[in-house]
SERO-4910 file (N, C-alpha, C, O; in steps of 0.05 Angstrom, whole numbers):
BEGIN
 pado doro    nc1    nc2    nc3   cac1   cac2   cac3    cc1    cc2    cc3    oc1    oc2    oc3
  Unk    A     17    -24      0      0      0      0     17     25      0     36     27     16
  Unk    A     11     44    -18     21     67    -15     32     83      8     14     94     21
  Unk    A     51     87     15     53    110     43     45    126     55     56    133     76
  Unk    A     10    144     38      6    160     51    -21    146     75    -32    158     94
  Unk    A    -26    118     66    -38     98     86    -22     91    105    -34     71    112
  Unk    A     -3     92    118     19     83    136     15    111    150      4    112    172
  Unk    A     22    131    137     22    160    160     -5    169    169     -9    181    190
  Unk    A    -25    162    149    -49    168    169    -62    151    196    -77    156    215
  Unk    A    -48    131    185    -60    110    209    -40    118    229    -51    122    250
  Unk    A     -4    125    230     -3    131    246      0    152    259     13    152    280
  Unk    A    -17    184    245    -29    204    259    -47    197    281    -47    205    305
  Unk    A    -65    178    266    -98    177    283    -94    161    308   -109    154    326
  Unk    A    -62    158    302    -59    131    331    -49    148    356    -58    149    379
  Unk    A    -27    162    344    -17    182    351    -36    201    368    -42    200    392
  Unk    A    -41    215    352    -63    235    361    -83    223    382    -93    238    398
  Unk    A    -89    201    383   -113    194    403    -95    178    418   -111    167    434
  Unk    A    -73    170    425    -52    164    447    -60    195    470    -73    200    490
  Unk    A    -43    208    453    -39    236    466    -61    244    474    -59    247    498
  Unk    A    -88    251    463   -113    258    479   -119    239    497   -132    248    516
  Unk    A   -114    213    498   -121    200    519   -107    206    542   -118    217    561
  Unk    A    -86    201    542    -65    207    563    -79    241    578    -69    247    599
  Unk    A    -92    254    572    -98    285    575   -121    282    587   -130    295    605
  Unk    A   -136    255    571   -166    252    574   -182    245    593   -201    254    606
  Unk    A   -163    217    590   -168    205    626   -174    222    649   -195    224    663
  Unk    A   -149    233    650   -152    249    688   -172    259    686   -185    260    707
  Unk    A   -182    267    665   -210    296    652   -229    278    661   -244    282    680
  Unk    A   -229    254    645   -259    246    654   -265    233    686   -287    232    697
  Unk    A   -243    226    695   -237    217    729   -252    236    740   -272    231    754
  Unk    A   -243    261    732   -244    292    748   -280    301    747   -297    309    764
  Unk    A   -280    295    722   -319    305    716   -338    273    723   -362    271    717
  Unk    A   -324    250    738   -338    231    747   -355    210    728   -373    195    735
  Unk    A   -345    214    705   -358    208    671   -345    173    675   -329    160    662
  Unk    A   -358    168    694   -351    141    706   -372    117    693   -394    126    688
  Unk    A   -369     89    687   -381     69    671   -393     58    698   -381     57    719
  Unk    A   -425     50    691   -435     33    716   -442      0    697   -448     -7    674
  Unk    A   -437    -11    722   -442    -40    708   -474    -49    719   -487    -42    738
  Unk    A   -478    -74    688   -503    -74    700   -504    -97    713   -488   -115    710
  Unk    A   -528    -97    732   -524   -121    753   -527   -150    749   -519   -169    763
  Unk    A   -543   -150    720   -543   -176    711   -528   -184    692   -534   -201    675
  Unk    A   -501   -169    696   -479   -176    678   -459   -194    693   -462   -198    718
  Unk    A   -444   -203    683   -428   -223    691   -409   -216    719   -400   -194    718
  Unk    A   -403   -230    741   -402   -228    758   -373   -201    770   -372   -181    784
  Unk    A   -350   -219    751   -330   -210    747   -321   -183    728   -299   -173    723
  Unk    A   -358   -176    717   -346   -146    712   -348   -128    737   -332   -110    738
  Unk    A   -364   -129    752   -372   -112    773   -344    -88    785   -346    -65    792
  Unk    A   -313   -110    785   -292    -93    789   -287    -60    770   -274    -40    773
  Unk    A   -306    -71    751   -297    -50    733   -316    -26    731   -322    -12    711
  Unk    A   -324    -24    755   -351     -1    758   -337     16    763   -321      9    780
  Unk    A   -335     43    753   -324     58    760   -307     75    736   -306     99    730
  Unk    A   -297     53    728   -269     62    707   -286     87    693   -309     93    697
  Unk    A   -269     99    675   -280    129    657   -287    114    642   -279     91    638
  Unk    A   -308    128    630   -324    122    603   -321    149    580   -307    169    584
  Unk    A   -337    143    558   -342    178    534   -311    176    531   -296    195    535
  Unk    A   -300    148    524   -275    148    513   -268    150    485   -245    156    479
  Unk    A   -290    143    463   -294    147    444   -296    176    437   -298    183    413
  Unk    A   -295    192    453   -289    225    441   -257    229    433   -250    242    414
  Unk    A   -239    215    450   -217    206    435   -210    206    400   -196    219    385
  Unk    A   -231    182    398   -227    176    373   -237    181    353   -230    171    331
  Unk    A   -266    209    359   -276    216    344   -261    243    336   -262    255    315
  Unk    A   -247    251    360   -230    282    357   -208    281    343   -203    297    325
  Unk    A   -187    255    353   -160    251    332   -176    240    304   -162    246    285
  Unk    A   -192    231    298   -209    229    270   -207    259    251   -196    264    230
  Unk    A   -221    271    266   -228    295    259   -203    318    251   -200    331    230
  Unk    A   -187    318    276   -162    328    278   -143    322    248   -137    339    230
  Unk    A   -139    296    249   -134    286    226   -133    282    192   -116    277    175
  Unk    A   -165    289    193   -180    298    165   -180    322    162   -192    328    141
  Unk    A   -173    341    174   -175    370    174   -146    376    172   -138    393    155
  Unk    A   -136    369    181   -100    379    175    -93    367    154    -71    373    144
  Unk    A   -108    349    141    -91    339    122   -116    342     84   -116    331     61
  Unk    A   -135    366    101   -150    383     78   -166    360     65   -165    358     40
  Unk    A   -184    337     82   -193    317     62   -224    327     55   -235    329     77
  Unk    A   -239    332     38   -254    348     31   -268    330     13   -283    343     -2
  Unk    A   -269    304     10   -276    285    -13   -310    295     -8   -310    313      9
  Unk    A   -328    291    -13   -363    290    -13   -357    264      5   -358    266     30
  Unk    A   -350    233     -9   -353    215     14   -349    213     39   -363    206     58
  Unk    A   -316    224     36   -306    230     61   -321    245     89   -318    234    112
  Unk    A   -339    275     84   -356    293     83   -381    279    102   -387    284    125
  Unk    A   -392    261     82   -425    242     84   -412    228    106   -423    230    127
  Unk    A   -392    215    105   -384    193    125   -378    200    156   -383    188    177
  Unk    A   -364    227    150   -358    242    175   -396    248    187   -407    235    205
  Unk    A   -405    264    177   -443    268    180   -446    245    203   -452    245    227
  Unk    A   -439    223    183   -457    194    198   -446    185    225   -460    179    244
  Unk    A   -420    184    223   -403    181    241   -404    197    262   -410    183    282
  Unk    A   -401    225    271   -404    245    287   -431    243    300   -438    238    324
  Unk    A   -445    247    279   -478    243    291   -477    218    317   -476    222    342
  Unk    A   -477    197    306   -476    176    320   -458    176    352   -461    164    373
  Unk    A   -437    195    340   -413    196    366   -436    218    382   -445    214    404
  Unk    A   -442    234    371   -469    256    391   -488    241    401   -493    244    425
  Unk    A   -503    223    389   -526    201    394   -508    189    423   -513    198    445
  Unk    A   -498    179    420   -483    157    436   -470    179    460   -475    174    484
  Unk    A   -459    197    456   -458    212    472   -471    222    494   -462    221    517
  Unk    A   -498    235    486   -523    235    504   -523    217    518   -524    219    543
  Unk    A   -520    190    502   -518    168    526   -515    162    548   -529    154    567
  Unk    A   -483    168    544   -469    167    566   -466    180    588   -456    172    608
  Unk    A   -479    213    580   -471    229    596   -499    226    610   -497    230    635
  Unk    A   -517    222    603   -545    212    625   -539    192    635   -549    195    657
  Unk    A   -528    168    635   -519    144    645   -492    155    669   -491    143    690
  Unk    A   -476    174    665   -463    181    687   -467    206    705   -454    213    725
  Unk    A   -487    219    692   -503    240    710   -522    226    730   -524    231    754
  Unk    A   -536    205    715   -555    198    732   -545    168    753   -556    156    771
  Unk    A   -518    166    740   -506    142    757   -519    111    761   -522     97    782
  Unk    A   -527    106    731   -542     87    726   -528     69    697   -508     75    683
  Unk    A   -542     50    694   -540     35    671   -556     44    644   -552     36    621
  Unk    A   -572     62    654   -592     72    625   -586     97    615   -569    111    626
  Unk    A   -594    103    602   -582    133    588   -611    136    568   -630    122    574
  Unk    A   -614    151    547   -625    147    521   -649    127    528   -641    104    533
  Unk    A   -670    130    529   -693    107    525   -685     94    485   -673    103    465
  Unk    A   -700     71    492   -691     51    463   -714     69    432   -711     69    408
  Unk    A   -730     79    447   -747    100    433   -730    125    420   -733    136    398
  Unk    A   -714    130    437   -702    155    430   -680    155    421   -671    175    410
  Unk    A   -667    132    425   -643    127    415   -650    110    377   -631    110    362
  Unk    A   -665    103    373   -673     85    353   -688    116    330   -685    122    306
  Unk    A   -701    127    349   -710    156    330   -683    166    322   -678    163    299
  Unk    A   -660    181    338   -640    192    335   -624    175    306   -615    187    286
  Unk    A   -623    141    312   -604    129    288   -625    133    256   -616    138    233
  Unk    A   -653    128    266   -666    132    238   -661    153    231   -653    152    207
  Unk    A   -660    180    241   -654    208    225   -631    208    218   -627    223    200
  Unk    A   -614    196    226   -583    204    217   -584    171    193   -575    174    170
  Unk    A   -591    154    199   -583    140    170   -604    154    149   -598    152    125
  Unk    A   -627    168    155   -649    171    137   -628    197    113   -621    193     90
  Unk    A   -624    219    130   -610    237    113   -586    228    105   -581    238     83
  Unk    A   -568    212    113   -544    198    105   -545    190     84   -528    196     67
  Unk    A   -568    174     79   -580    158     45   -586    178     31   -578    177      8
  Unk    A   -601    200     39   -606    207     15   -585    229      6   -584    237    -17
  Unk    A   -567    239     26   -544    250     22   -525    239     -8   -515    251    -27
  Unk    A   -527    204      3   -500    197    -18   -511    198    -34   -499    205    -54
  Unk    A   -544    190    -37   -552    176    -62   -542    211    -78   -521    216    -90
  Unk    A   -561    226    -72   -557    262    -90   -532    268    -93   -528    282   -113
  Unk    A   -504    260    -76   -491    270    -85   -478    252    -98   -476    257   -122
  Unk    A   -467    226    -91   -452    208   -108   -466    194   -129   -454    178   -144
  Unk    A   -485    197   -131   -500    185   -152   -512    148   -140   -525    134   -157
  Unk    A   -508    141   -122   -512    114   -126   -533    104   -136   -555    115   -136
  Unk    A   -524     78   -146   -549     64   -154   -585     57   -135   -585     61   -110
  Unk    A   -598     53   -141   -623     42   -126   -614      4   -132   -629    -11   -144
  Unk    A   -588     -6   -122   -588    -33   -126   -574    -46   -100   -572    -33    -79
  Unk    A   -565    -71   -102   -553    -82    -81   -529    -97   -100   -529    -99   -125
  Unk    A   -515   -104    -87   -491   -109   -110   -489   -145    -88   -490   -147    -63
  Unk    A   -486   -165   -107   -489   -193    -88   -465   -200    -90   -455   -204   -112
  Unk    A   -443   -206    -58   -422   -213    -52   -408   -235    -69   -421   -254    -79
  Unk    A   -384   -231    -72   -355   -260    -94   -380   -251   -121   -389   -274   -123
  Unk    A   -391   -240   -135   -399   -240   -151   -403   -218   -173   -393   -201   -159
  Unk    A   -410   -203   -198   -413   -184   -210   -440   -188   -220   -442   -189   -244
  Unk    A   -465   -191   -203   -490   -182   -205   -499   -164   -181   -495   -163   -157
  Unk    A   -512   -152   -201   -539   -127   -181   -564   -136   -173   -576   -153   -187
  Unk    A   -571   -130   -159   -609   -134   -154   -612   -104   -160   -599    -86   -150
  Unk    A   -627   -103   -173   -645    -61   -165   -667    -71   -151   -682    -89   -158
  Unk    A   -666    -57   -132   -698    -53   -114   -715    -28   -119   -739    -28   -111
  Unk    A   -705     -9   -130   -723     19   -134   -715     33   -109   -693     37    -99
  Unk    A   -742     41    -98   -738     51    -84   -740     39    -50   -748     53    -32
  Unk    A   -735     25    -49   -737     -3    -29   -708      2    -12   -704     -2     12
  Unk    A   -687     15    -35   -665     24    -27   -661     39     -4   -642     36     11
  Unk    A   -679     53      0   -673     68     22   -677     62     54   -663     70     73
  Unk    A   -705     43     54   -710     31     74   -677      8     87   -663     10    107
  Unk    A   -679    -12     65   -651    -23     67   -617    -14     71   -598    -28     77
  Unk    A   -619      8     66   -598     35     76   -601     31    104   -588     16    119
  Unk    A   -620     47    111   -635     49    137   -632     29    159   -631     35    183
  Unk    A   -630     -5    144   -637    -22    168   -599    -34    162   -589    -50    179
  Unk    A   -587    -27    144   -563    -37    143   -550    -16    162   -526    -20    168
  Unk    A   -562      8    173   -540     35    187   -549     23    219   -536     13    237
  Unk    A   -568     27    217   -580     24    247   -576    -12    258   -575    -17    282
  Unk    A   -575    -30    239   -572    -51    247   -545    -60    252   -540    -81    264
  Unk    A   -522    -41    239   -493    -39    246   -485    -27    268   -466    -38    279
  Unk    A   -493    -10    277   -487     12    292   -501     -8    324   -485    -21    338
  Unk    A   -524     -8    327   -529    -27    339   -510    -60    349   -501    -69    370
  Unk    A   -510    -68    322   -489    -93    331   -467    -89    341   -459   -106    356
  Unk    A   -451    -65    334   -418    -63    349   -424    -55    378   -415    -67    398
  Unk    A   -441    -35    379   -454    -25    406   -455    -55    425   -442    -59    446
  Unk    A   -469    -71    415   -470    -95    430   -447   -113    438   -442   -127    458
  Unk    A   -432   -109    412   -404   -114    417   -381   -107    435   -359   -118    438
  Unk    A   -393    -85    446   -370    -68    462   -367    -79    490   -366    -61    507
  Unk    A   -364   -102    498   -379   -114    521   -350   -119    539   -351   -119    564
  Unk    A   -329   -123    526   -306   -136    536   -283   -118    533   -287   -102    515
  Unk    A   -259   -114    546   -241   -100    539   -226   -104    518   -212   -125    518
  Unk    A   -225    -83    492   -213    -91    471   -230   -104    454   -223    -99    431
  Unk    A   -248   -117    454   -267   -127    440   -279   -106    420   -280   -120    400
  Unk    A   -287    -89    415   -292    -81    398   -282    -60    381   -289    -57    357
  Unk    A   -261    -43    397   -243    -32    388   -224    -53    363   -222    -49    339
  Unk    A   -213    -76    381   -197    -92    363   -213   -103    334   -203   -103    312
  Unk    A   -233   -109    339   -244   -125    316   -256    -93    294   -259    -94    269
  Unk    A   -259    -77    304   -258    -51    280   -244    -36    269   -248    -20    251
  Unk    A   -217    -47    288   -194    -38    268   -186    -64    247   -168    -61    230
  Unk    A   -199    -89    250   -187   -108    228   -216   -101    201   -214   -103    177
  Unk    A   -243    -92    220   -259    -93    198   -244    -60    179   -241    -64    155
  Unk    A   -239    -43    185   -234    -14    178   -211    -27    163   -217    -28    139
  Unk    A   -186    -39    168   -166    -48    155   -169    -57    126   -158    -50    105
  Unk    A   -188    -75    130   -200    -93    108   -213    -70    100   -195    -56     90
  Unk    A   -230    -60    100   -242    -36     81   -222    -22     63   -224    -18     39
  Unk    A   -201    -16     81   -177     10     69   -160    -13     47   -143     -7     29
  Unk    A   -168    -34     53   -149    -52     31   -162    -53      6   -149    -47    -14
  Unk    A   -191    -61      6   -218    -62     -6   -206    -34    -24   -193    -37    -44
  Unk    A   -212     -6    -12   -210     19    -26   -190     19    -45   -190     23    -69
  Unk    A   -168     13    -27   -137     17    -52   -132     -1    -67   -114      4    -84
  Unk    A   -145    -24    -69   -143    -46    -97   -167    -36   -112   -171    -49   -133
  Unk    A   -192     -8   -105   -207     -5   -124   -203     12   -127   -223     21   -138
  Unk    A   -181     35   -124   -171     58   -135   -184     70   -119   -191     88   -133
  Unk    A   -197     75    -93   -212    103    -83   -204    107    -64   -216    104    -43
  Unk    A   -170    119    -69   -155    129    -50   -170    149    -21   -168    147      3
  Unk    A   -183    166    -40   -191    185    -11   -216    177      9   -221    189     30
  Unk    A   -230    157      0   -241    145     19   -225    127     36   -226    131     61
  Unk    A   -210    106     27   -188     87     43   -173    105     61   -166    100     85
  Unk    A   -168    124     49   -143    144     73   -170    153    100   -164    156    124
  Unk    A   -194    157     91   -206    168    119   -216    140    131   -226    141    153
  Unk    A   -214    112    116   -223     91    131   -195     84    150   -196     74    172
  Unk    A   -173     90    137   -147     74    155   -150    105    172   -139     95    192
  Unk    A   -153    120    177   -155    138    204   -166    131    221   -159    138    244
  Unk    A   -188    112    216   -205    100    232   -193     86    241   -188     87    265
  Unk    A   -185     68    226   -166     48    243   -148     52    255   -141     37    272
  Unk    A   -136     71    249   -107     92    273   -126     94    304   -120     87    327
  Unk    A   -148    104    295   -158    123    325   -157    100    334   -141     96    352
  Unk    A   -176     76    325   -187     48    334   -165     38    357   -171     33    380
  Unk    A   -133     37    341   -118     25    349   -103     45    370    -91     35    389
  Unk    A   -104     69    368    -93     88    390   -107     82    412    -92     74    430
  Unk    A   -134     83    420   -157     67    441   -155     47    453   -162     43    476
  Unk    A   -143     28    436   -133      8    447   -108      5    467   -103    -12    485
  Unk    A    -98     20    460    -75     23    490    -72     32    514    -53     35    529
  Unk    A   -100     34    514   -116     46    540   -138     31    549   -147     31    572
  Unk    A   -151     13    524   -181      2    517   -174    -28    533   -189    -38    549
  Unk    A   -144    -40    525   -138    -79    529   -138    -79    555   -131    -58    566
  Unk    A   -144    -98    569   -148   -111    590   -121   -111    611   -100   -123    606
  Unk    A   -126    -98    631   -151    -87    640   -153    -54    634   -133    -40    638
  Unk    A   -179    -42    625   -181    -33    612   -180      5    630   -193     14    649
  Unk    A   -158     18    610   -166     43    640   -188     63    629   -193     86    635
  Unk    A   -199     43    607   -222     75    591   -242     58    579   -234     40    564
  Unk    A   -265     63    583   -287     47    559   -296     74    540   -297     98    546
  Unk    A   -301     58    513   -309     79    491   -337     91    495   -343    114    486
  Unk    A   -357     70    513   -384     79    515   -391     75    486   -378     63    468
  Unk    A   -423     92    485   -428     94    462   -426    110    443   -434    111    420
  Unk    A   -410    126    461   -397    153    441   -379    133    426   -380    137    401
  Unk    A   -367    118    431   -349    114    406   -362     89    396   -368     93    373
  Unk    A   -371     64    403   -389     50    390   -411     54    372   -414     40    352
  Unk    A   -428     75    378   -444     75    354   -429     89    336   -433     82    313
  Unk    A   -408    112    338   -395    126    317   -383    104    301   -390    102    277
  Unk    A   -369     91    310   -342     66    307   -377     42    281   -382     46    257
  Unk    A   -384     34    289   -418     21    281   -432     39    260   -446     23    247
  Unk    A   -435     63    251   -446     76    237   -423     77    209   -426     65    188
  Unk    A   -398     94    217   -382     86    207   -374     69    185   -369     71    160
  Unk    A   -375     53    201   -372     14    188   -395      9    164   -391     -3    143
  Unk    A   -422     20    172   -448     14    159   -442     41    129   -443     36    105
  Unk    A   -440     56    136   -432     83    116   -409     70    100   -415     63     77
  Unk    A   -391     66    106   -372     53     86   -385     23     63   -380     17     40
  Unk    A   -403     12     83   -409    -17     63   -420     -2     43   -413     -7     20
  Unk    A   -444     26     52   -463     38     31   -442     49      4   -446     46    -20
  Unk    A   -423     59     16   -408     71     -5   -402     59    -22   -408     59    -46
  Unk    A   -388     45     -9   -364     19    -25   -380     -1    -47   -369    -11    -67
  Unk    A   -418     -6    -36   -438    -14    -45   -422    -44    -39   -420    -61    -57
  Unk    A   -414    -49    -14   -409    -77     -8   -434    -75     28   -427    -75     51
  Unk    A   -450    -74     22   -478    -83     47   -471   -106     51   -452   -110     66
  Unk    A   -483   -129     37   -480   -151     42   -454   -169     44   -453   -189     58
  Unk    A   -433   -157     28   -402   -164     37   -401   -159     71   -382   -173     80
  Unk    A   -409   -150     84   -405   -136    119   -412   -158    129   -395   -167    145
  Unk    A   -436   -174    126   -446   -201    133   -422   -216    139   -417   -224    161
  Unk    A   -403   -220    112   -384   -239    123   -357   -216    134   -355   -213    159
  Unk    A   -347   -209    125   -331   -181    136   -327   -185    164   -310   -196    179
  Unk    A   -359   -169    167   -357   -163    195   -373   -177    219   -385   -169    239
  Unk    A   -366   -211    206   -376   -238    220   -385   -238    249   -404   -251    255
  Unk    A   -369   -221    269   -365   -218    303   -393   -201    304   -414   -207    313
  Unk    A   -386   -181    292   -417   -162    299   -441   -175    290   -463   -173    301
  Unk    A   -437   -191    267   -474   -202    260   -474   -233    275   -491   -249    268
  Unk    A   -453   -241    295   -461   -259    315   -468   -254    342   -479   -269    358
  Unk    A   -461   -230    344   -459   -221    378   -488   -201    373   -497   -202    395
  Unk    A   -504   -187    360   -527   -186    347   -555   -201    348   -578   -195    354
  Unk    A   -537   -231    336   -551   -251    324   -558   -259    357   -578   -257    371
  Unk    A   -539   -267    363   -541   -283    401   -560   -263    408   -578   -274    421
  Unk    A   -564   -243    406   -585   -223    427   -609   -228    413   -628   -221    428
  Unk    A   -617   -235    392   -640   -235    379   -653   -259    383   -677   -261    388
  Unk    A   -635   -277    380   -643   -309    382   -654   -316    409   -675   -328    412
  Unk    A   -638   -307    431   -643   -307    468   -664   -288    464   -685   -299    465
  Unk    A   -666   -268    461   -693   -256    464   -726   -275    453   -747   -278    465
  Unk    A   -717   -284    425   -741   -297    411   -743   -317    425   -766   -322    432
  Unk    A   -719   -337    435   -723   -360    445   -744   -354    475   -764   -366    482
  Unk    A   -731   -335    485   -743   -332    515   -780   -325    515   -797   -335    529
  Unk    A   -781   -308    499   -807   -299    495   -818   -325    481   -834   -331    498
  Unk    A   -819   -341    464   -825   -362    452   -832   -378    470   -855   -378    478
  Unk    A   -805   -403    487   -813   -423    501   -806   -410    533   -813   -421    554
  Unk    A   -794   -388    530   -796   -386    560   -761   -390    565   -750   -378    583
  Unk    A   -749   -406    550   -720   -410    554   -701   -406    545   -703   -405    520
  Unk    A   -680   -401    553   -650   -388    539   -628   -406    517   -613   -423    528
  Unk    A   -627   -405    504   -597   -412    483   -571   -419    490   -557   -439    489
  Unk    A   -569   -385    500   -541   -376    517   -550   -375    544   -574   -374    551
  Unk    A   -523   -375    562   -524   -365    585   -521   -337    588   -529   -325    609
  Unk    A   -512   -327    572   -523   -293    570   -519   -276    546   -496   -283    541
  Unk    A   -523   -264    533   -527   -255    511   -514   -221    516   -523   -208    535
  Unk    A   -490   -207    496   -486   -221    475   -477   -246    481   -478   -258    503
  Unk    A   -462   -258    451   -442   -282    452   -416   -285    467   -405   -306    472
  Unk    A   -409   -259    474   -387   -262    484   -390   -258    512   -372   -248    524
  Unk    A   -410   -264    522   -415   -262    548   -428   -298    563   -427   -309    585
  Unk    A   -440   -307    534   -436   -336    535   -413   -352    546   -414   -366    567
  Unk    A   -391   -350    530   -359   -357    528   -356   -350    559   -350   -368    573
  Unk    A   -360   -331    566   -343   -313    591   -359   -337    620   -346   -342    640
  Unk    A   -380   -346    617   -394   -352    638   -395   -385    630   -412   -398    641
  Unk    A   -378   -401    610   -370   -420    608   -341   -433    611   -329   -454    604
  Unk    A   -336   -407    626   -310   -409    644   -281   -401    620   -258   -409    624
  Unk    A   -289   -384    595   -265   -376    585   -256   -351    604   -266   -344    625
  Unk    A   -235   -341    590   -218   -315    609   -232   -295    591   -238   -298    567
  Unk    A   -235   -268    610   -235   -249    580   -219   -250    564   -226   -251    540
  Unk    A   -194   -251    571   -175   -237    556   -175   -263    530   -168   -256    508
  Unk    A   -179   -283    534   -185   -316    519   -208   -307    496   -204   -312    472
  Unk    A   -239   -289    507   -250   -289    492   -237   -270    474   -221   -279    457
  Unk    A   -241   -252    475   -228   -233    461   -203   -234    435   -202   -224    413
  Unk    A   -187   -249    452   -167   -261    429   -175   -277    402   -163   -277    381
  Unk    A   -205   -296    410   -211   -311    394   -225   -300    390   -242   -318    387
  Unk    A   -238   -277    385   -264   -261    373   -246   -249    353   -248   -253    329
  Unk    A   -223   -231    369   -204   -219    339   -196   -242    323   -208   -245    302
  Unk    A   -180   -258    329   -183   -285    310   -193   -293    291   -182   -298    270
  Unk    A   -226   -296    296   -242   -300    270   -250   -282    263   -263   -282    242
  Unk    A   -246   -253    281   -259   -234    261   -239   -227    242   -248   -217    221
  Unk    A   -213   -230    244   -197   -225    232   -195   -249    195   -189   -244    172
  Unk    A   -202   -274    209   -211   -288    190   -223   -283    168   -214   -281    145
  Unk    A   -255   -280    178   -272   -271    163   -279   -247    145   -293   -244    126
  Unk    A   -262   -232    161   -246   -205    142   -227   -214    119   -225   -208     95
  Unk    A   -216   -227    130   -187   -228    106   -202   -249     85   -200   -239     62
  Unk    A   -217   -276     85   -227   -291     61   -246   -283     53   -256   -296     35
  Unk    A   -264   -256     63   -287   -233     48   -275   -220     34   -284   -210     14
  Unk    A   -255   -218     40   -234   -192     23   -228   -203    -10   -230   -196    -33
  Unk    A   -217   -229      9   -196   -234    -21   -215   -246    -39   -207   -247    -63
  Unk    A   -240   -255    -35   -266   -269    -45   -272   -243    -65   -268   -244    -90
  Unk    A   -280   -224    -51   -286   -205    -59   -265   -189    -73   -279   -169    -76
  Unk    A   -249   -184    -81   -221   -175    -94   -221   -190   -123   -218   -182   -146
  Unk    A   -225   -217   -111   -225   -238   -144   -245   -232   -164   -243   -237   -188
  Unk    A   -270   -216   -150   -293   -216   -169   -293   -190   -182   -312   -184   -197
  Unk    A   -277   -175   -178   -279   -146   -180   -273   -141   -210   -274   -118   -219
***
């Protein structure tokens, strides 16, 4: 890959090292503290307390980043929209969840209105300015479906149903930070074998910040992203498939998020259905954890296959191009 992918990733790592290090004491100081919930696993309970709205980190050296270095693309632009929004969405969150010194923040009403408005104008953002198609493009392959205008609803449930799944993902230290810098990676590889340098350079920033977070984020962890940086980090991810017009490539891509998702949907239907559970707790990686793996065990083997499933989506997808 070209060099100017190497220096942005390591600005964005850079840069959000250094705000963290600044950040921390800040949020210690304003009490922007993470509460655990009680019917979470036993062994997180130590971690009540730690700072949270760590994801402003990575939404600032993001930003920081794209602006010093004059990136001005329309995609670039739309993606930032989606992304920020979401880091504000998620934000609110947090800061009612540590004002009020609780586990809730955002009712699921208000948080679910907030992601429809921001994927709603997002869609129709790219479609007016980049022109996209009204189609779906079907993964390892060179066919389209056109849906008309069907497109937009499916925009809609591919933003909010992303954004959502990493959110769910964020459960473990490193866990979702790590697995979005291999999905963002794989994107920025995706871009520069399809020539669209200036989107790839703002996706590998992502992955700088991703990985700057992480040195603060791995176990044990002295900062959670909250959902300031999860749904940004989740929206993100969903805005890039739209672009790239790989939606359904993310399925396998970004394998960890549409299982840890999938586990919450399944334990919910199952429970309401027969009354009984699947997992022992939902997400998936909270299964693992209460079947006596280590965190630090799950985690490794979540980046593992997510890292997998990234890399044989990729090159699947690369062959057909």
């Amino acid at each position: 890959m070209e060099s100017n992918y190497l220096i942005y990733l390591a600005e964005a790592a850079i840069v959000t090292v250094v705000l963290g290090f600044f950040g921390i004491p800040l949020l210690k100081k304003l009490k922007a503290r993470q509460s655990v919930r009680e019917e979470g696993p036993k062994s997180h309970r130590v971690k009540s307390g730690t700072p949270t709205m760590g994801g402003i980190f990575m939404l600032a050296a993001s930003l920081v980043v794209v602006f010093f270095n004059k990136m001005i693309d329309p995609a670039v632009l739309w993606l930032l929209f989606l992304t920020i929004g979401h880091g504000i969405l998620g934000f609110l969150d947090d800061f009612i969840k540590a004002e009020k010194k609780r586990n809730l923040g955002l009712t699921a009403r208000q948080k679910m209105l907030g992601q429809l408005i921001l994927a709603g104008l997002f869609c129709w953002g790219v479609v007016d300015t980049l022109g996209l198609p009204f189609s779906i493009a079907i993964p390892f392959t060179q066919c389209d479906i056109s849906i008309g205008w069907f497109y937009y609803p499916f925009v809609i449930l591919v933003i909010v149903g992303t954004s959502n799944a990493v959110n769910l993902t964020d459960g473990l230290d490193g866990l979702a930070s790590g697995c979005c810098i291999i999905a963002f990676s794989a994107y920025a590889v995706y871009c520069y074998m399809t020539g669209v340098n200036d989107l790839g350079y703002f996706i590998i920033i992502l992955a700088g910040s991703c990985a700057g977070f992480l040195f603060f984020n791995y176990h044990p962890a002295k900062v959670f992203m909250g959902d300031t940086g999860s749904l940004a980090l989740g929206g993100a991810i969903a805005g890039i498939a739209v672009i790239t017009r790989t939606e359904l490539l993310l399925i396998f891509l970004g394998l960890i998020f549409v299982l840890e998702a999938l586990s919450v949907i399944i334990q919910v239907a199952s429970f309401q259905l027969t009354g009984k559970r699947v997992f022992k707790m939902s997400p998936l990686h909270h299964h693992f954890e209460l079947s006596g793996w280590s965190e630090v065990h799950v985690v490794w083997a979540f980046w593992f296959f997510e890292g997998l499933a990234a890399c044989l989506s990729l090159i699947l997808a690369i062959r057909n191009l």
